[in-house]
Structure formats: structure tokens, C-alpha cells
C-alpha positions in Angstrom: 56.5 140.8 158.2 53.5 141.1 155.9 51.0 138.3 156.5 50.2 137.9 152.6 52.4 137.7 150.2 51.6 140.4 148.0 52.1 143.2 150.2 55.5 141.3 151.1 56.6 141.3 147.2 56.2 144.5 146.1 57.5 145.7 149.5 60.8 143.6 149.6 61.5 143.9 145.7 61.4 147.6 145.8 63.9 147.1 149.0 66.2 144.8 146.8 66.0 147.4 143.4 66.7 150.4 145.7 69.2 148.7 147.5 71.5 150.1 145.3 73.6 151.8 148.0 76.3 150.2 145.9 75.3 153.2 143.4 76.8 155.7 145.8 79.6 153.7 146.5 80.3 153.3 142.9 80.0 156.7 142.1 82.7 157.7 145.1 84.8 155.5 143.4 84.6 156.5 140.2 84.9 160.2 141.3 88.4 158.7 143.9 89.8 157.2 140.2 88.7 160.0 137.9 90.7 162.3 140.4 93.7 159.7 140.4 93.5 159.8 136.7 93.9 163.2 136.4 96.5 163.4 138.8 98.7 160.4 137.1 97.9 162.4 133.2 99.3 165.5 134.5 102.6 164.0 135.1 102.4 163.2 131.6 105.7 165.2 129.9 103.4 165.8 127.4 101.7 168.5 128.8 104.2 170.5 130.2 104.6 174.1 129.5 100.8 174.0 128.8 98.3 176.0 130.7 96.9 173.9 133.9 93.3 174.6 133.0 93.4 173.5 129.7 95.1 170.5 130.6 92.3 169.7 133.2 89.8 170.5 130.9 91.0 168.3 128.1 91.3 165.2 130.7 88.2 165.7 132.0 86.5 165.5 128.2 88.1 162.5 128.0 87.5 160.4 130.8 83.9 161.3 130.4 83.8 160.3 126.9 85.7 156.9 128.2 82.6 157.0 131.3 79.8 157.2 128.2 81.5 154.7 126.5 81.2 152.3 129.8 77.5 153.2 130.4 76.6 152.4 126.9 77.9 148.7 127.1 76.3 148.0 130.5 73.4 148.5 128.2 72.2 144.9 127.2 69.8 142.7 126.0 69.5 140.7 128.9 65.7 138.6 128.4 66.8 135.2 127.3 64.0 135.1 125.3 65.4 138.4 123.7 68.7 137.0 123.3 67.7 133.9 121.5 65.5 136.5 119.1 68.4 138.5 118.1 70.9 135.3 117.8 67.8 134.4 114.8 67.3 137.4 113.8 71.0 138.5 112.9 71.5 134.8 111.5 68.9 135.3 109.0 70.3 138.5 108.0 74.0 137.7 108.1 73.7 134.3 105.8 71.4 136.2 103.1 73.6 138.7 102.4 76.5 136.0 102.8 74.9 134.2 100.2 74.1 137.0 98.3 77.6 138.3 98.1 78.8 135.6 97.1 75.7 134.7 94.4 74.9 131.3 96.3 71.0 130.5 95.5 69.8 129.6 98.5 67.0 131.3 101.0 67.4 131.3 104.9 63.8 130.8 106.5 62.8 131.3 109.8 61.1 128.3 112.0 57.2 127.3 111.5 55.4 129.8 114.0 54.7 126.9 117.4 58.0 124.7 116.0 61.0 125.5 118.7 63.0 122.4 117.3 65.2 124.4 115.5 65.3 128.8 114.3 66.1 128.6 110.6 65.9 126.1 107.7 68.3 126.3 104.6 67.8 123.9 101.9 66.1 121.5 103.8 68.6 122.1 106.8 66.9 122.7 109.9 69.6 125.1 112.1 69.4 125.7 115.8 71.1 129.0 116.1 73.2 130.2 119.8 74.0 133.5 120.7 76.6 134.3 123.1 77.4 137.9 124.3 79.7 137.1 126.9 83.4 137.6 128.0 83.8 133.8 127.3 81.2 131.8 124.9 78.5 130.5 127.0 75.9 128.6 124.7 73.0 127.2 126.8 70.0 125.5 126.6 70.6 123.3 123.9 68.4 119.8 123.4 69.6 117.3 121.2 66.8 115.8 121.2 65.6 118.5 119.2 64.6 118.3 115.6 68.0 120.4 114.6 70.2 118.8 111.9 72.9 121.7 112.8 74.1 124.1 115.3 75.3 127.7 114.2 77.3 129.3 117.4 78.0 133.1 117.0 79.7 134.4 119.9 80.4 138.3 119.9 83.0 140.4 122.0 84.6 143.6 121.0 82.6 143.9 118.4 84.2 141.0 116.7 82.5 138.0 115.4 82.7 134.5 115.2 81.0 131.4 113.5 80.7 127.9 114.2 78.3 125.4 112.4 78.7 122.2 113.9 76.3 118.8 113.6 75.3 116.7 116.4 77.7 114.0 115.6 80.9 116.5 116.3 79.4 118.1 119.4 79.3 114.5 121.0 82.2 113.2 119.8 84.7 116.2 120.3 82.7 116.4 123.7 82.0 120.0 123.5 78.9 119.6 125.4 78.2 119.5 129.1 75.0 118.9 130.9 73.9 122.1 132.7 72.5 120.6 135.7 75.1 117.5 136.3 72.8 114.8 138.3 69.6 115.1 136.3 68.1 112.8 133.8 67.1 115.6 131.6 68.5 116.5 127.5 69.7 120.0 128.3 73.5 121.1 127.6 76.1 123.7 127.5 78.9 124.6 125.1 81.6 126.9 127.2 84.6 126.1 125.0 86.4 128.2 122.2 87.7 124.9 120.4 84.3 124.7 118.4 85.7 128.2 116.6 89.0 126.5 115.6 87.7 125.0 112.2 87.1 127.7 109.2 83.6 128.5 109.3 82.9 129.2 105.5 84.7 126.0 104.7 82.3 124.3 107.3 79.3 125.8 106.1 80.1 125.5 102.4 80.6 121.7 103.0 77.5 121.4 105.3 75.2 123.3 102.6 76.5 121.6 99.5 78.1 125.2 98.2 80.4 124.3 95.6 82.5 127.1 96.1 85.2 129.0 98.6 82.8 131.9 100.1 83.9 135.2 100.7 82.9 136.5 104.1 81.3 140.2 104.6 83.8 142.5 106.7 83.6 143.4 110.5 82.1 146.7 110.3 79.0 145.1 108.0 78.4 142.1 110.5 77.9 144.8 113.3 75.9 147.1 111.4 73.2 143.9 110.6 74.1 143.1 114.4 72.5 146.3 115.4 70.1 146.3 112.9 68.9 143.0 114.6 69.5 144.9 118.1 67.5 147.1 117.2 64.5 145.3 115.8 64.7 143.3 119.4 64.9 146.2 121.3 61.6 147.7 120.2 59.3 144.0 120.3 61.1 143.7 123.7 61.7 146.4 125.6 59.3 149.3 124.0 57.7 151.7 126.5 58.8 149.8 129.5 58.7 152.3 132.5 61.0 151.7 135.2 59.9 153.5 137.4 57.7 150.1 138.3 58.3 146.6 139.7 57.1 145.2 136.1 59.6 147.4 134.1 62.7 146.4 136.0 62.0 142.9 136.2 61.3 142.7 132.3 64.8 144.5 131.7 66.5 141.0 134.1 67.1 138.0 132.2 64.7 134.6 133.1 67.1 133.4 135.0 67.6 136.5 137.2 64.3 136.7 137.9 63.3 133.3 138.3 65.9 133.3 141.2 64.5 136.8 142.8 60.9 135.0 142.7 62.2 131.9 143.8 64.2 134.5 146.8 61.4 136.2 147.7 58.9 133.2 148.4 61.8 131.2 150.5 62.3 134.3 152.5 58.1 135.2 153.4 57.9 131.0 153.8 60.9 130.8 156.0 59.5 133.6 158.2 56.3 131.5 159.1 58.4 128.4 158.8 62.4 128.1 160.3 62.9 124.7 158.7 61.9 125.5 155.3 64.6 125.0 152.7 65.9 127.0 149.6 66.9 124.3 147.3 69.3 126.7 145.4 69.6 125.2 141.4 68.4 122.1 142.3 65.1 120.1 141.4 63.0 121.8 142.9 63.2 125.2 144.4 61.9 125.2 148.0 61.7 122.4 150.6 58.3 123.6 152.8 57.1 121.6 155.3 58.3 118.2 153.5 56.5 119.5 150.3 58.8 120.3 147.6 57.6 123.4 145.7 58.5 124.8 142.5 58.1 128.5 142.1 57.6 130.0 138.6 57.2 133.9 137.8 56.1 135.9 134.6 55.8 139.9 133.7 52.6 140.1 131.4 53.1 140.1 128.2 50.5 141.0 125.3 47.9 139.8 128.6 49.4 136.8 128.8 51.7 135.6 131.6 54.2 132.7 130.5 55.4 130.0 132.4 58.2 127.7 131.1 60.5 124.9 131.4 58.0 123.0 133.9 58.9 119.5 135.2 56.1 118.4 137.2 58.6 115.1 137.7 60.5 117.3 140.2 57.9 119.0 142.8 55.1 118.4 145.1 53.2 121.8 144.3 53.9 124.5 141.9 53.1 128.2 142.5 52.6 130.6 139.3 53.2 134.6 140.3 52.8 137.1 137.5 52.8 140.6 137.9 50.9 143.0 135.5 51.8 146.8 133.7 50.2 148.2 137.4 52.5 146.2 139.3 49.2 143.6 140.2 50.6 140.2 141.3 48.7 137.1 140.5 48.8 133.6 142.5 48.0 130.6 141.5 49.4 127.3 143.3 49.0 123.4 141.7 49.4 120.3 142.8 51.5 117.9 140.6 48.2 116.0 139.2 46.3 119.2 139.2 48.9 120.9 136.9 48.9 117.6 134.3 45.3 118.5 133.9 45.3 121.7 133.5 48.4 121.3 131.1 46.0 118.8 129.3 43.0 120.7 129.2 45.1 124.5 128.0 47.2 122.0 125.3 46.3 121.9 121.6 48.1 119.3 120.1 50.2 116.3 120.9 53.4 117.8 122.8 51.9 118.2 126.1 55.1 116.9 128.3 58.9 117.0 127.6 62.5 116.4 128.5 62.7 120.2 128.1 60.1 121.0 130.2 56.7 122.4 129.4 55.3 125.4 129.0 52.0 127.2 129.8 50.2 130.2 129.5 47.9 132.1 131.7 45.1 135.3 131.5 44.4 137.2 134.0 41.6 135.4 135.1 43.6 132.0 135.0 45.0 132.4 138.3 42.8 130.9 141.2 43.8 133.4 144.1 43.8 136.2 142.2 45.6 139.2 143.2 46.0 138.2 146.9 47.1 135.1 148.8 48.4 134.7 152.1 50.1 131.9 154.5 47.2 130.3 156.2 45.6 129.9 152.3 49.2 128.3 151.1 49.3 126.2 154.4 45.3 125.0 154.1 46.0 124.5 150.1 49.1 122.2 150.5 47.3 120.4 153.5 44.2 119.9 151.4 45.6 118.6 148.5 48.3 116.4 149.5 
């Protein structure tokens, strides 16, 4: 085991990214099942009296088409931040040629630049917009404390779309909401049900927006043309020149979730090493229980040379550490006591919003971080010890 815990990140993330032993498993599979395949097809009457190779040939062609076609969906926006872009992004662009279509003056515009209350105002309607790309609609991270008057839902699978604008009145009362961590005092829900698509969504929004008129809604292969259109414009602020052939390229490609629970991983296992009774708190509060001290672990790729750290809740931990990791694969360290993060959020803050129910958010350089590129136990141990 490493002593600091630099050397043991990038040594144990590479071990967990090249894990992938499951690759070579998968790929015996596939080749067990593409021989099955062709096996089962050549029973097929339908090729009888046909010459073998040809057959072969012709159901080899298509199982790799089918095998492309598999490899292209795995493909996926996965950044939450990402997601919630393109859900904006392709609202904008879907309503504006809604309403143009069907002549409707109004104009779809995108939030004040620092304002996250909401994505998109029409006619004085402030929207909060949720994108959900999964098997079944998932719609998280939604505060109704929030300055939103409405929330559009677009939930996509097989390419097909559908709508649902709903106010905050009709979420609570049809109880469409839960809370996504059940125990804690906190304004943050989920919407996991497909009742909210029941209602006719142009009816809904025609009422909602004052549109004196039944609207006529664009067809399928239009929505997922503006879809990828917004794909696309997401894909190169997001995901431009990544390499990943580094630790800071794969990680950016993993949602925040996925990698806030590698970080939050990887720092349980090095602490648990030094320390048997130290506890992974799982989705809880807090992350890790070390030594009585309950820590919080947050973690950030660089980004424009700034490392973000969100959804903090100084309520819920003892000491918080920040890891980042640069283009060169650099990690950063910095660890805060509760107080010492309030000031520092205090001092960095511009404006009145310092703390929420949401959680807050803060942003680091390079320079920010005060153990710089190296850190090791007996410096966590002394810090915690000295501060508490």
C-alpha cells in the first residue's frame, strides 16, 4: 500500500479502468452467441438449396451490422451536467419550431447566466426542464424550492419522445414526487413514474402558456434530428479532445455520480488500510466514518482550469476533502474543517446565496488547494487532530 495518497489513486484507478477482464469475457460471449446465431439462421428453410458460403457470409454481415448498431447506443452522454445541457438545449429548440409551426408569437429564452432556479423562460414563465434517457423515466434532482413556475419532463427511448409540463401544485398533489434520499431534511426529489405522460401535452402547454389554439406537434423523425443536433452541440463543449488514454479522460466520460462514488471508493479503501474501523457510509450523509470524524469526499476533473465542487452540505460532515485531477493526470488535495469551509465559501462568494437546501457549490485553481499535488496519512491524521 502506497503511503500517500496520490501514488495510491492513480495506481488503483488504472487497476479498476483496466479491470476490464469482463471485456474478454464479453467478447467470448459474444463470439459463443454469434456462432449460435448462425447455427440457429441456417436452419432457416429459407436458405435451403443456397450455397453454404453465401449463406454464412450474408449472416455474418448482419449480425455485425446488428453488433454496430449495439456499440453505437452504449455511446452516451453520461456527465449529469451534460445531460441537464442537452435536456435545455433541445427544449429551446423543440418549442421554437413548435411555436413556429404552428405561428404562436412567443420566444423561448434561456436562464440568466449564474440563475439555476429554472432553464428557460416563456412569456414570463420560468421552466425547469428534465431530461431522462433511460429504460424507465428517471427525473432527478429537482428543488421546489426553486424559482420554477413549471416543469417540462422529456423522457426519450427508442427514439421516441415524450412531453410533460406539469406545475408544482400537480406534482404534489398527484404525488408524483419522491425524496431521493428518504431520512434527510433536504428539498431534493425524484419523478420515476410514467403517469405524469398520461395528460396531452399540447393541450397542457397550450393551457399553461395562454395559446389560444389546438397546436400541431412536429413529427418523430424532426424531434430526433433537433435531438441530435442538441447532442451534438453537447458533445463538442463536453467531451472535445478528451484522450482516454488518461485517468482525467475516462473519468470526464462517467457521470457525477459515478465518479463521486469511485472517489468516495478509493479514499475509504487507502483510509481503511491505515485504519480497520473506518466506515464507508455508502449514500448516506456523509461519506466516510474515520476515526469518529465524519468526512465528506468531493472530486473534480479540471475544467477550463477550474476544478468544481458541488452539492456541499457542511450540515452533514466533520471535514471535507477536495481531490481534482488535471489534463496530466496531477491530483490536487485540499482538506476543511466544517468552519474552515464556511469561510472560505464566504470569502470565494460574490453575492447573497452563499448556503442552501441544495447544497453549495465552489470553485477552485490550481493553486487553491493547500496540499497541493501530494498528501499522505500522517498529514490527514495531524490535520484532522489539529483542527478538531
Amino acid at each position: 500500500m502506497e503511503n500517500n495518497l496520490e501514488d495510491f489513486l492513480e495506481e488503483d484507478m488504472w487497476n479498476y479502468f483496466n479491470s476490464d477482464s469482463e471485456d474478454g469475457e464479453a467478447e467470448e460471449e459474444y463470439e459463443n452467441e454469434y456462432e449460435d446465431a448462425i447455427a440457429d439462421e441456417m436452419n432457416d428453410p429459407e436458405y435451403y438449396g443456397r450455397n453454404a458460403g453465401e449463406v454464412v457470409e450474408e449472416l455474418e454481415e448482419n449480425l455485425d451490422d446488428e453488433e454496430s448498431d449495439d456499440e453505437e447506443e452504449e455511446i452516451k452522454i453520461k456527465n449529469s451536467n451534460a445531460i441537464g445541457e442537452l435536456g435545455e438545449i433541445f427544449a429551446r429548440k423543440y418549442l421554437e419550431e413548435l411555436f413556429k409551426l404552428n405561428d404562436v408569437d412567443l420566444k423561448v429564452n434561456p436562464h440568466n447566466k449564474g440563475n439555476e432556479d429554472y432553464d428557460i423562460e416563456v412569456y414570463g414563465n420560468l421552466i425547469e426542464v428534465k431530461l431522462s434517457q433511460n429504460t424507465h423515466p428517471d427525473f432527478a434532482e429537482i428543488h421546489f424550492n426553486n424559482e420554477f413556475k413549471y416543469l417540462l419532463l422529456i423522457w426519450i427511448r427508442n427514439d421516441k419522445f415524450y412531453f410533460s409540463i406539469l406545475s408544482k401544485e400537480e406534482i404534489i398533489t398527484n404525488k408524483y414526487a419522491t425524496e431521493m434520499h428518504n431520512g434527510r431534511e433536504e428539498d431534493n426529489y425524484v419523478i420515476q413514474t410514467r403517469k405524469v405522460f398520461e395528460k396531452d401535452f399540447l393541450k397542457e402547454l397550450a393551457i399553461k402558456l395562454n395559446i389560444d389554439k389546438d397546436l400541431i406537434d412536429l413529427n418523430d423523425e424532426r424531434k430526433l434530428e433537433l435531438y441530435e443536433e442538441a447532442e451534438n452541440d453537447v458533445i463538442e463543449k463536453y467531451y472535445k479532445n478528451i484522450d482516454m488514454n488518461t485517468l482525467t479522460g475516462k473519468m470526464k466520460m462517467l457521470g457525477s455520480v459515478e465518479k463521486g462514488d469511485i472517489m468516495q471508493d478509493e479514499v475509504y479503501k487507502y483510509l481503511h488500510y491505515f485504519d480497520a474501523n473506518t466506515i464507508n457510509n455508502g449514500d448516506g450523509d456523509f461519506d466516510i466514518l474515520y476515526k469518529n470524524k465524519k468526512l465528506e469526499v468531493k472530486f473534480s476533473t479540471i475544467n477550463n482550469k477550474i476544478f468544481t465542487f458541488s452539492e456541499i452540505k457542511p450540515e452533514y460532515f466533520d471535514f471535507i476533502f477536495f481531490i481534482g485531477i488535471d489534463e496530466n493526470d496531477n491530483f490536487y488535495f485540499d482538506i476543511e474543517s466544517k468552519d474552515e469551509y464556511k469561510e472560505l465559501k464566504i470569502k470565494t462568494t460574490e453575492g447573497s446565496k452563499i448556503f442552501s437546501q441544495n447544497g453549495s457549490k465552489i470553485h477552485f485553481g490550481k493553486s487553491s488547494f493547500n496540499f497541493g499535488n501530494h498528501l499522505t496519512i500522517e498529514e490527514i491524521d495531524n490535520y484532522i487532530e489539529s483542527h478538531s
